[in-house]
C-alpha positions in Angstrom: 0.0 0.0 0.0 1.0 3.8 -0.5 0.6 6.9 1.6 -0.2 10.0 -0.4 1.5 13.0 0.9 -0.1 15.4 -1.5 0.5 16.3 -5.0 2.2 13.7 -6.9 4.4 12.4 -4.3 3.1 8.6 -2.8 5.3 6.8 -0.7 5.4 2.7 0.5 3.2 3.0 3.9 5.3 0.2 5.7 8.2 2.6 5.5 5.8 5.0 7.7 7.1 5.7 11.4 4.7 8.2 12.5 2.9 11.1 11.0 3.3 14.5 13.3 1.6 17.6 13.2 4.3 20.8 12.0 2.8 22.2 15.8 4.7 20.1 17.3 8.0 21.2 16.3 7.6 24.0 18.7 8.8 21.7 21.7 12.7 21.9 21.6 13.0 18.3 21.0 11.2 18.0 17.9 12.7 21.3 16.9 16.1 20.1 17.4 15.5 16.9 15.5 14.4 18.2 13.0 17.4 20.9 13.0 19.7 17.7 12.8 17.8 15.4 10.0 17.4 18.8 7.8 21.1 19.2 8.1 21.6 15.5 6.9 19.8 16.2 4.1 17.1 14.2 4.9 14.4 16.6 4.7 11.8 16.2 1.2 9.5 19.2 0.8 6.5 17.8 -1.1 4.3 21.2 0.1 5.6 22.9 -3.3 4.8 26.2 -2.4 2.5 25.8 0.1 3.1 25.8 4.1 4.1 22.3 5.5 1.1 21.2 7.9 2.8 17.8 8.6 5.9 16.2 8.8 6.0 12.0 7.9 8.6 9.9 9.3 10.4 7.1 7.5 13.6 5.1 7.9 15.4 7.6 5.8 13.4 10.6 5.1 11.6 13.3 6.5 8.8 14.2 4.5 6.7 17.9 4.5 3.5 17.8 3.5 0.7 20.3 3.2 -2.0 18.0 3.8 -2.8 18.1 8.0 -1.2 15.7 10.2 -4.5 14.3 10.9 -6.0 13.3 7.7 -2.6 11.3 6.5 -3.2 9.7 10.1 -6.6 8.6 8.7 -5.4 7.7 5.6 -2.7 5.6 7.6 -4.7 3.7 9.5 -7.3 3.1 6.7 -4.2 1.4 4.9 -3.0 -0.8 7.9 -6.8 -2.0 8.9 -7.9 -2.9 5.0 -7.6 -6.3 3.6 -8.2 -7.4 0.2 -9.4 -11.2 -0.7 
């Protein structure tokens, strides 16, 4: 299965780690992780031109997206809780 982060950009959902809200980059952890992965290189900006609402996890990527935190959440845990026959 696929996560859509908005526009074009789809990625594998079992590379998912957790889907975050951009709120919560005001506690200094988050802040300073994010400080640290972005100066790795590790930061994708699939927003375009639009303000990041949500940041996605992965094994080797952090991912901005424009779409809220919550509604990839949902779109998440469709994805884990639907089986096909």
């Amino acid at each position: 299965m696929f996560l859509h982060l908005g526009g074009d950009f789809i990625i594998p959902s079992d590379q998912v780690i957790g889907v975050f809200d951009i709120k919560t980059a005001k506690a200094v952890s988050t802040r300073e992780f994010l400080k640290q992965t972005h100066s790795r290189n590790m930061h994708v900006n699939v927003a375009n031109d639009q303000i990041p609402k949500a940041f996605v996890v992965t094994n080797d990527k952090i991912y901005l997206s424009a779409i809220a935190g919550a509604t990839l959440r949902r779109r998440s845990n469709f994805l884990s809780k639907t089986k096909f026959t």
